[in-house]
KOLDRENGU-830475 format. One record per residue (C-alpha): z, y, x; residue number from 0; chain. Coordinates in steps of 0.5 Angstrom, whole numbers, plus 500, padded with zeros to 3 digits. Last residue first. Example, Ala and Ser with C-alpha at 12.3 -4.5 7.8 and 13.67 -1.06 7.14 Angstrom:
! KOLDRENGU-830475
<kolnu><c3>514</c3><c2>498</c2><c1>527</c1><seq>1</seq><mol>A</mol></kolnu>
<kolnu><c3>516</c3><c2>491</c2><c1>525</c1><seq>0</seq><mol>A</mol></kolnu>
! end
This chain:
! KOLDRENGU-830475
<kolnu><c3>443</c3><c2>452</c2><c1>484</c1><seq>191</seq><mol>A</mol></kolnu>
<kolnu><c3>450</c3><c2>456</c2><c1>486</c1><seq>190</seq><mol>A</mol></kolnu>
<kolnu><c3>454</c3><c2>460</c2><c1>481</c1><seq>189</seq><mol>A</mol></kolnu>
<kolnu><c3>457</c3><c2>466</c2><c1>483</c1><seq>188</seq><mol>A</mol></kolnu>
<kolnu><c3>464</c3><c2>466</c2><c1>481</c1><seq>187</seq><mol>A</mol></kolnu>
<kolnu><c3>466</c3><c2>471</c2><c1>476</c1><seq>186</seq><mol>A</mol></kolnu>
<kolnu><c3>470</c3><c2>478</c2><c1>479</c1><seq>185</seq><mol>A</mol></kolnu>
<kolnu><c3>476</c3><c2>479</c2><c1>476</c1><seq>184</seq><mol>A</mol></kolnu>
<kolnu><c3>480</c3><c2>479</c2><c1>483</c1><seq>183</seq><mol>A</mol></kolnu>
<kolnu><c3>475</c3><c2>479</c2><c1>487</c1><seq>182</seq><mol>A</mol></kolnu>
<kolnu><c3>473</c3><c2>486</c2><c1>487</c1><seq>181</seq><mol>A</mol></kolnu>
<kolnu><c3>466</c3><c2>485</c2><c1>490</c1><seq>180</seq><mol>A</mol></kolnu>
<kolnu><c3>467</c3><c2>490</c2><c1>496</c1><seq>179</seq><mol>A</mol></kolnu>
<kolnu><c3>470</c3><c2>496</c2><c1>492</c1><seq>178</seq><mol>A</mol></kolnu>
<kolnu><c3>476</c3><c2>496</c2><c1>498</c1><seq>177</seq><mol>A</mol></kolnu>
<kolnu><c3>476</c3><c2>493</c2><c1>504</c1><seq>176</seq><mol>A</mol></kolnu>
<kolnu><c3>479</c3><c2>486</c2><c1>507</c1><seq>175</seq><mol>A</mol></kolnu>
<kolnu><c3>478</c3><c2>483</c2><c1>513</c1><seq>174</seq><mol>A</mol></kolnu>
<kolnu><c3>483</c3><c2>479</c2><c1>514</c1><seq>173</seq><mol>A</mol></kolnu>
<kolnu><c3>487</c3><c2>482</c2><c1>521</c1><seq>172</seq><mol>A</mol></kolnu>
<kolnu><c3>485</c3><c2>489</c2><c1>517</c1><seq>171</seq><mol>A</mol></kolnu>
<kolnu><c3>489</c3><c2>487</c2><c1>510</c1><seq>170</seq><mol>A</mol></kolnu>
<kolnu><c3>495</c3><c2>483</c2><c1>514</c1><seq>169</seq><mol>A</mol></kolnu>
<kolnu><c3>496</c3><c2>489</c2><c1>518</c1><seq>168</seq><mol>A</mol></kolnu>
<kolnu><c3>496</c3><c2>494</c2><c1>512</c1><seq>167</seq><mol>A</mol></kolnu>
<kolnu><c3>501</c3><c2>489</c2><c1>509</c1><seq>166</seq><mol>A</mol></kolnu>
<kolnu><c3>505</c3><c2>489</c2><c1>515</c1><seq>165</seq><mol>A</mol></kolnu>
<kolnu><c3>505</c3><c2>497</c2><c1>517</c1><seq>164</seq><mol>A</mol></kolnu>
<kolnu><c3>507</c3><c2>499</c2><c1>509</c1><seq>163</seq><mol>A</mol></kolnu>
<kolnu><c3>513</c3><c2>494</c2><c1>510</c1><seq>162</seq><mol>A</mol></kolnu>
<kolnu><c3>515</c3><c2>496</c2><c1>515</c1><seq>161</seq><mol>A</mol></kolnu>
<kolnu><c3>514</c3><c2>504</c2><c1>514</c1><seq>160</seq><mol>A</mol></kolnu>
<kolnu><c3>517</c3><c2>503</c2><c1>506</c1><seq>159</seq><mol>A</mol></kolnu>
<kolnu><c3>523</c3><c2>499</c2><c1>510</c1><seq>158</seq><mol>A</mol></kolnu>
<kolnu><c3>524</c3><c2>504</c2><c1>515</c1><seq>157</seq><mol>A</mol></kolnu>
<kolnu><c3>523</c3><c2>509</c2><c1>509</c1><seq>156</seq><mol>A</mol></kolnu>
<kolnu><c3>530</c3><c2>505</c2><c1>505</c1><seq>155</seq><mol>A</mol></kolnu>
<kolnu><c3>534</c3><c2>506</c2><c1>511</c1><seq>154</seq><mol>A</mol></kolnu>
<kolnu><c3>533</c3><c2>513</c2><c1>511</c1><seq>153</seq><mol>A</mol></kolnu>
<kolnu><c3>535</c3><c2>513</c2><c1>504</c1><seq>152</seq><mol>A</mol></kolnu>
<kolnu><c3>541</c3><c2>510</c2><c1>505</c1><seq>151</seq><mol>A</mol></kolnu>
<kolnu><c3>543</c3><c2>515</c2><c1>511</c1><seq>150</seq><mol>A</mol></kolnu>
<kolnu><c3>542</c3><c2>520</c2><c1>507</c1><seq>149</seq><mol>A</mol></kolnu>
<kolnu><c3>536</c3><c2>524</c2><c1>508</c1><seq>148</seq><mol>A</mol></kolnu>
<kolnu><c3>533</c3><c2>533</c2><c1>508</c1><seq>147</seq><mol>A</mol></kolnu>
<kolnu><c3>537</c3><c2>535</c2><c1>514</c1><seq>146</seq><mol>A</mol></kolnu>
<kolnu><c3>538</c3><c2>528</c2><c1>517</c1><seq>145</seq><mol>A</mol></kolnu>
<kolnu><c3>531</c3><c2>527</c2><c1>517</c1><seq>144</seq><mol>A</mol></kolnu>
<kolnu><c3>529</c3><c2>532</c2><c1>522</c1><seq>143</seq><mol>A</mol></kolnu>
<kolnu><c3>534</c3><c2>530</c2><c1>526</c1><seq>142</seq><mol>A</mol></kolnu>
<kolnu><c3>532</c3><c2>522</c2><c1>525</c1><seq>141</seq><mol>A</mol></kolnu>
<kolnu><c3>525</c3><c2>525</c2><c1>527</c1><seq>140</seq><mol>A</mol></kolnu>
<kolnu><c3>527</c3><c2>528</c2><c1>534</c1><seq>139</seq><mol>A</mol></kolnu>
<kolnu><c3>531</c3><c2>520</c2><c1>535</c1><seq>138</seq><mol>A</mol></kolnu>
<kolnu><c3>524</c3><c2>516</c2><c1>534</c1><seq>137</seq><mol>A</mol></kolnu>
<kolnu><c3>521</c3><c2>516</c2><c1>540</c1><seq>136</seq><mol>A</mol></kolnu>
<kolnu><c3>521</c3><c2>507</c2><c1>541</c1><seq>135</seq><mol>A</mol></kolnu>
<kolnu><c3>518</c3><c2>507</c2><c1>534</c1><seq>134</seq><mol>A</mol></kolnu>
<kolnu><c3>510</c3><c2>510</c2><c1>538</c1><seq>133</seq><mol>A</mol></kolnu>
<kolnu><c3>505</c3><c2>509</c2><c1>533</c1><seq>132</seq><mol>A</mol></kolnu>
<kolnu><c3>507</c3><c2>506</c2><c1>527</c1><seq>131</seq><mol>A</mol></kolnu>
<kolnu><c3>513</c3><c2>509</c2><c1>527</c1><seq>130</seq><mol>A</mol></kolnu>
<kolnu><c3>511</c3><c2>516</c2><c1>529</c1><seq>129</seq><mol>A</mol></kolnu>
<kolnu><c3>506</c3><c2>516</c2><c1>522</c1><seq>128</seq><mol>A</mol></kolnu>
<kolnu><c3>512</c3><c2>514</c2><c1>518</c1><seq>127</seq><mol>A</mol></kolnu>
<kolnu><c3>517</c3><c2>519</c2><c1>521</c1><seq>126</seq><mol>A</mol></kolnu>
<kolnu><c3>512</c3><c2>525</c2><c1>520</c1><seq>125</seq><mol>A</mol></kolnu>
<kolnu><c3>511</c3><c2>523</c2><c1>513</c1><seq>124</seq><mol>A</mol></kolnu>
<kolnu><c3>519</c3><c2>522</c2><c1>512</c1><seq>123</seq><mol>A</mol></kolnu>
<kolnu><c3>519</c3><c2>530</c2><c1>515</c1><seq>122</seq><mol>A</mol></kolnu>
<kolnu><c3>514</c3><c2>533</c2><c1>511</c1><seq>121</seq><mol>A</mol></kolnu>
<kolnu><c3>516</c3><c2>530</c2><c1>505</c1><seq>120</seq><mol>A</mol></kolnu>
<kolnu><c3>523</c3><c2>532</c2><c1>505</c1><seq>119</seq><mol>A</mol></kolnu>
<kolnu><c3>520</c3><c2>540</c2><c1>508</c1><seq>118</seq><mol>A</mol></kolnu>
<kolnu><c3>515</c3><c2>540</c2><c1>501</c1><seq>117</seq><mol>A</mol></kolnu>
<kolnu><c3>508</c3><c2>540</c2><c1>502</c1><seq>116</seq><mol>A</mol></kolnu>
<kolnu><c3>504</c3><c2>546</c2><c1>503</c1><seq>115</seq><mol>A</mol></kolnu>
<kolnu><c3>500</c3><c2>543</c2><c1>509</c1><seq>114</seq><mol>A</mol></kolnu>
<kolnu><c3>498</c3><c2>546</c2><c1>515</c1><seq>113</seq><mol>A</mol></kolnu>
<kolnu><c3>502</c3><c2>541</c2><c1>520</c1><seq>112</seq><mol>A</mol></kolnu>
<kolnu><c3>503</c3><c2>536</c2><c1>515</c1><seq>111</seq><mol>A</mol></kolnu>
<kolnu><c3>494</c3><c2>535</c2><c1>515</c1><seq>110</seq><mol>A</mol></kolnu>
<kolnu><c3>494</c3><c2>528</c2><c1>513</c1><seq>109</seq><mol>A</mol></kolnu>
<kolnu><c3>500</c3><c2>529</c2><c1>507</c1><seq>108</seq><mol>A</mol></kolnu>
<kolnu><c3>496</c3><c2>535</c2><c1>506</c1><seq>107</seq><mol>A</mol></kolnu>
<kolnu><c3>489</c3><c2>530</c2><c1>504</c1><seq>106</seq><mol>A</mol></kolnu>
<kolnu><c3>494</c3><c2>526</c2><c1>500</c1><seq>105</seq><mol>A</mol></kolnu>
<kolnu><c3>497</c3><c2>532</c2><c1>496</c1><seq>104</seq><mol>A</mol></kolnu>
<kolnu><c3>490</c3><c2>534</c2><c1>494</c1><seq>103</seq><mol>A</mol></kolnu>
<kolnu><c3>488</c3><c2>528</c2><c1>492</c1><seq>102</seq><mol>A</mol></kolnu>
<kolnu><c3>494</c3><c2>527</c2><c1>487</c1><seq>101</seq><mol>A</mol></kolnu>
<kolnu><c3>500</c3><c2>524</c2><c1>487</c1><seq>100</seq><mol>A</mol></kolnu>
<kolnu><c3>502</c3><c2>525</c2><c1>480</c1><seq>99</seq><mol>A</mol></kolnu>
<kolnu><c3>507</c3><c2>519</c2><c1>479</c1><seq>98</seq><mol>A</mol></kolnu>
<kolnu><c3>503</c3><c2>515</c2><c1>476</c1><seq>97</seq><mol>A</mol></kolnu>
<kolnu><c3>498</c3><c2>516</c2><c1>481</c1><seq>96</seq><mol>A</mol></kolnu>
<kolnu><c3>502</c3><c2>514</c2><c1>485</c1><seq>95</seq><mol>A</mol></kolnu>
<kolnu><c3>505</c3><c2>507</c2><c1>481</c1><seq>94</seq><mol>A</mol></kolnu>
<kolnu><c3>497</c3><c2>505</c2><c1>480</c1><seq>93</seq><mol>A</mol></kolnu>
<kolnu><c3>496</c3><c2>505</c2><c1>488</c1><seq>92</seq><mol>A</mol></kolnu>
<kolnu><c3>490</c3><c2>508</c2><c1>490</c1><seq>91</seq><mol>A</mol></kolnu>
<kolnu><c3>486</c3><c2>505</c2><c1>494</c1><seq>90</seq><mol>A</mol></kolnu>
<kolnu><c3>481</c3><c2>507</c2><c1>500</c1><seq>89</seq><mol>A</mol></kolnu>
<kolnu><c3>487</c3><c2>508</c2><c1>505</c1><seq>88</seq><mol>A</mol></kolnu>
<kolnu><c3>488</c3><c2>502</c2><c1>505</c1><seq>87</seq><mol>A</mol></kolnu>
<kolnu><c3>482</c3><c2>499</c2><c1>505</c1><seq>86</seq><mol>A</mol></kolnu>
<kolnu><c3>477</c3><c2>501</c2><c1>509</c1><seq>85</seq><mol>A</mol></kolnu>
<kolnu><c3>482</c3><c2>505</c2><c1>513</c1><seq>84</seq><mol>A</mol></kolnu>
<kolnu><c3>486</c3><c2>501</c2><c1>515</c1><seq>83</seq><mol>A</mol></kolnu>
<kolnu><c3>487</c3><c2>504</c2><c1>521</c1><seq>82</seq><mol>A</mol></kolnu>
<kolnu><c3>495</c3><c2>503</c2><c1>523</c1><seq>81</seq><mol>A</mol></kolnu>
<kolnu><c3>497</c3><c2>510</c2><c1>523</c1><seq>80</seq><mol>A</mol></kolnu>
<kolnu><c3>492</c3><c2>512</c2><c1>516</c1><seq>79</seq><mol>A</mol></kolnu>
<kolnu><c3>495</c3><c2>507</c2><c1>512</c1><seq>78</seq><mol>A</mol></kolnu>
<kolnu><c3>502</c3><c2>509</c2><c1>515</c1><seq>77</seq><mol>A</mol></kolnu>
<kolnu><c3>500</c3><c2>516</c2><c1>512</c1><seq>76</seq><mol>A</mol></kolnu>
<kolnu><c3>497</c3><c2>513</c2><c1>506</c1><seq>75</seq><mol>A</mol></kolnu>
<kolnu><c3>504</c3><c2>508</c2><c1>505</c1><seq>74</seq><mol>A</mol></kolnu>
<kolnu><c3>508</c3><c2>514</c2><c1>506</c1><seq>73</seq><mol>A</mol></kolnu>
<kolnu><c3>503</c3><c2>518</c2><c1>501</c1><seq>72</seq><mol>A</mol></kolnu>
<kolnu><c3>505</c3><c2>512</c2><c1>495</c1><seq>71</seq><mol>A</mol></kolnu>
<kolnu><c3>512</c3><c2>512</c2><c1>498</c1><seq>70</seq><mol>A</mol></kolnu>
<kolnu><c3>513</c3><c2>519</c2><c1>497</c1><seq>69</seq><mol>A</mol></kolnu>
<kolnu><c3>511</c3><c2>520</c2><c1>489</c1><seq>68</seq><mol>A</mol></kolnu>
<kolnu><c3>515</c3><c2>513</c2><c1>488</c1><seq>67</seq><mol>A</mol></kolnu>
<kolnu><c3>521</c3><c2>517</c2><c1>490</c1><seq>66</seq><mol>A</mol></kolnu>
<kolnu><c3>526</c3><c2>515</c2><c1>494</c1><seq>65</seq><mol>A</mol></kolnu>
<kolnu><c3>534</c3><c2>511</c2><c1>492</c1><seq>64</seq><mol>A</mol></kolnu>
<kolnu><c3>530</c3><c2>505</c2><c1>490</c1><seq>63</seq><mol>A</mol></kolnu>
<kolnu><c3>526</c3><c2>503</c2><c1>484</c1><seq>62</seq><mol>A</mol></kolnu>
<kolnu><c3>519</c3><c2>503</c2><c1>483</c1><seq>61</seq><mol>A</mol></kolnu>
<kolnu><c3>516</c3><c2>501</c2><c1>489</c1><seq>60</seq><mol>A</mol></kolnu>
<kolnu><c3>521</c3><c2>496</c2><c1>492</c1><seq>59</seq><mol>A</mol></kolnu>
<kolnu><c3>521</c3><c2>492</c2><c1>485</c1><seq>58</seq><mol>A</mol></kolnu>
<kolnu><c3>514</c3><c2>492</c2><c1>485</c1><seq>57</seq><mol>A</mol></kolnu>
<kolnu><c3>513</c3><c2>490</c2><c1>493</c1><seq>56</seq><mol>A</mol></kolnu>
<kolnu><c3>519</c3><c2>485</c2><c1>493</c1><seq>55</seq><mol>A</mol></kolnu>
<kolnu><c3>516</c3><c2>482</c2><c1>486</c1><seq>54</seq><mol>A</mol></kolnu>
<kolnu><c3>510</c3><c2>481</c2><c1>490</c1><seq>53</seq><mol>A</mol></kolnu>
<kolnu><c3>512</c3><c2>478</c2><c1>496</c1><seq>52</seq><mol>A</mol></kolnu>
<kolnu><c3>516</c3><c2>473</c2><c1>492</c1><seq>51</seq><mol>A</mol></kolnu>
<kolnu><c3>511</c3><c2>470</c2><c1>487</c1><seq>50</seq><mol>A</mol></kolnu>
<kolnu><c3>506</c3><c2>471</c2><c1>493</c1><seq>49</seq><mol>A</mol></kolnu>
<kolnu><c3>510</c3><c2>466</c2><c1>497</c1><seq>48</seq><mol>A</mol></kolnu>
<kolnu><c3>510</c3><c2>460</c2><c1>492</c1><seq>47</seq><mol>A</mol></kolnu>
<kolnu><c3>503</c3><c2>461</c2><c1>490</c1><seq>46</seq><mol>A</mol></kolnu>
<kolnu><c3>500</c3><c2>461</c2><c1>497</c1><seq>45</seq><mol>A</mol></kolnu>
<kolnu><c3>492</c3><c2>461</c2><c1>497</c1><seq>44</seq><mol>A</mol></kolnu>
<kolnu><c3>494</c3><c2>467</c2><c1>492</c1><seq>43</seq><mol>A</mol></kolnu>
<kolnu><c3>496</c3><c2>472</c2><c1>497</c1><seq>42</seq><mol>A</mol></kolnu>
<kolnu><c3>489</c3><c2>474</c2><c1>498</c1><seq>41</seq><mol>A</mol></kolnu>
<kolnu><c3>488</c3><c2>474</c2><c1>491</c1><seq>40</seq><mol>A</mol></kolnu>
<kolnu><c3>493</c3><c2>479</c2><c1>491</c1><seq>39</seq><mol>A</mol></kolnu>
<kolnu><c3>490</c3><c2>483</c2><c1>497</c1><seq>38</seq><mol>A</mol></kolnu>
<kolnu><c3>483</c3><c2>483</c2><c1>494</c1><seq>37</seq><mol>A</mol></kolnu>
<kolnu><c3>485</c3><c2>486</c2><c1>486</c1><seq>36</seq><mol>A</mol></kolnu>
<kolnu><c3>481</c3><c2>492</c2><c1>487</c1><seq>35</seq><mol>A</mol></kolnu>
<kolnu><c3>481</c3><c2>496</c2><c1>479</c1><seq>34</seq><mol>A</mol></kolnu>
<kolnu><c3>475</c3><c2>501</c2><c1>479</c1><seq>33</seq><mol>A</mol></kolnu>
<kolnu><c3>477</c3><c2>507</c2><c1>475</c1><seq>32</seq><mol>A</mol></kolnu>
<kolnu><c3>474</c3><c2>512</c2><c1>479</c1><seq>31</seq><mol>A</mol></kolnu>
<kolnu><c3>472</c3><c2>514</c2><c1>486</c1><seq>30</seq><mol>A</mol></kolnu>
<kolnu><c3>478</c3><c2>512</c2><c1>489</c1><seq>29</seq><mol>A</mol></kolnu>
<kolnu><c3>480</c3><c2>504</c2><c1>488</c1><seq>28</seq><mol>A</mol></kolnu>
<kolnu><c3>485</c3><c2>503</c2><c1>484</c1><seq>27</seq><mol>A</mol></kolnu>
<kolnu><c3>490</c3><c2>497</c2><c1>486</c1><seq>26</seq><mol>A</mol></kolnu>
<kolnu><c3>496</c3><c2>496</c2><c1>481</c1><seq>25</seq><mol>A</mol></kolnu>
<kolnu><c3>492</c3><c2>494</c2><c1>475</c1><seq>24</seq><mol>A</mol></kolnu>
<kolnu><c3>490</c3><c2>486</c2><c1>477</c1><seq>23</seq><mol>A</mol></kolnu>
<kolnu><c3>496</c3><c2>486</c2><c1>478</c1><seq>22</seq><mol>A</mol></kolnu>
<kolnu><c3>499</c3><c2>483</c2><c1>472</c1><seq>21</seq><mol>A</mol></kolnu>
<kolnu><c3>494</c3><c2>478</c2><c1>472</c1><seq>20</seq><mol>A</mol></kolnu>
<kolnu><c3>496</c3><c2>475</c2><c1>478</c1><seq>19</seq><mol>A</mol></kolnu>
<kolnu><c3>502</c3><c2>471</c2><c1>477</c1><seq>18</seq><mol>A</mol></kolnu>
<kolnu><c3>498</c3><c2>468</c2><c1>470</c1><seq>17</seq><mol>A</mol></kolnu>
<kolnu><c3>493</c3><c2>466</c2><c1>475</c1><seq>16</seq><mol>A</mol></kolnu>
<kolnu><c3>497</c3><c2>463</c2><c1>480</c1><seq>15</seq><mol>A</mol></kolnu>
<kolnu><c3>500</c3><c2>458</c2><c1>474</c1><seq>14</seq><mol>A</mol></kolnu>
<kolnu><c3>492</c3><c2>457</c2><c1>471</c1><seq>13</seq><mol>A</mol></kolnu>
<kolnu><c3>489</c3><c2>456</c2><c1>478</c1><seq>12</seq><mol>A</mol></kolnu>
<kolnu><c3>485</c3><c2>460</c2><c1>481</c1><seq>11</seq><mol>A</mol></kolnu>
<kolnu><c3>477</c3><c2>460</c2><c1>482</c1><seq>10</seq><mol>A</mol></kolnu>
<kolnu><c3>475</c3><c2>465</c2><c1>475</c1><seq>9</seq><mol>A</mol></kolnu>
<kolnu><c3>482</c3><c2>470</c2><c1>475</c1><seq>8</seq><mol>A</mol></kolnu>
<kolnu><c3>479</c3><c2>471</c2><c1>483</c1><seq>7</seq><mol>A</mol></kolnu>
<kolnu><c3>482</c3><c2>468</c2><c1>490</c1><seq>6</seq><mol>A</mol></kolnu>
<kolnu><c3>481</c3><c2>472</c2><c1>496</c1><seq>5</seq><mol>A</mol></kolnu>
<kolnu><c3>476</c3><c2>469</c2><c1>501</c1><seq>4</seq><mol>A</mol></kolnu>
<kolnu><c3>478</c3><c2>467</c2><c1>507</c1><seq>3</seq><mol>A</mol></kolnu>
<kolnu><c3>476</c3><c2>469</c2><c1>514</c1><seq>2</seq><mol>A</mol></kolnu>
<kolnu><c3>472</c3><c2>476</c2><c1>512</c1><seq>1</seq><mol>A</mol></kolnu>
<kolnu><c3>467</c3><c2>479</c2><c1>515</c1><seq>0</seq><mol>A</mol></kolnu>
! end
């Protein structure tokens, strides 16, 4: 169930509606093209704050100094870590797919130690998995990331899991999943 219902183009208000209607694409739901727009109507109760999430969330996934391929399995490998599994894991970000991420690299990047990914690849999702889990046992990884990573880009994978982390525990703290009534675009019922 879910507290508070996410806001959709049909219910928001003209300035909020104009702030989502960007998004309505970001969020694919796997299984097709289905487009999932419940964490932004999410967001939409607070206007002010969801105009500077999203522009953090769109700037951090399309600019920076590590691919938008690996920051779409770090938020699947975080995803999985946190157990948002009703949602997090079940959409697919526009930017990943964009950048070729497919099912095969996401079921490999659940499975590092008999995947085929590249080792840069294998040691950030190693980090992101032990990050959520256990972040006080870290030092193993930073080795391991030193051998494929600048400092600055493993700065910027702490603030990929962080930010991944929080927003995944935000969607299972509000009940969210993925395909169900696609709120964003959904028309309102109307009640007799």
């Amino acid at each position: 169930m879910r507290p508070i219902e996410p806001l959709t183009l049909y219910n928001a208000p003209d300035e909020v509606r104009e702030m989502m209607e960007p998004w309505k694409d970001g969020l694919i739901v796997i299984g097709g093209e289905e487009k999932d727009g419940q964490f932004t109507g999410l967001l939409a109760h607070r206007p002010e704050l969801m105009a500077t999430v999203l522009a953090h969330y769109g700037t951090f996934l399309t600019s920076g100094t590590l691919s938008v391929r690996l920051k779409e399995l770090v938020r699947l490998v975080t995803a999985d870590a946190i157990r948002c599994s009703s949602y997090c894991v079940n959409i697919r970000l526009a930017t990943g797919l964009a950048a070729g991420v497919t099912e095969e690299d996401i079921a490999a990047a659940r499975s590092l130690d008999a995947s085929k990914l590249p080792a840069d690849e294998i040691a950030a999702l190693r980090y992101a998995g032990d990050f959520v889990r256990n972040p006080r046992a870290l030092d193993d990884n930073y080795a391991e990331l030193k051998e494929h990573f600048s400092d600055e880009q493993i700065v910027e994978l702490g603030i990929a899991c962080a930010t991944f982390m929080g927003f995944g525990n935000m969607v299972v703290a509000f009940g969210l999943e993925a395909g169900v009534g696609h709120p964003l675009e959904r028309v309102p019922e109307i009640v007799a």
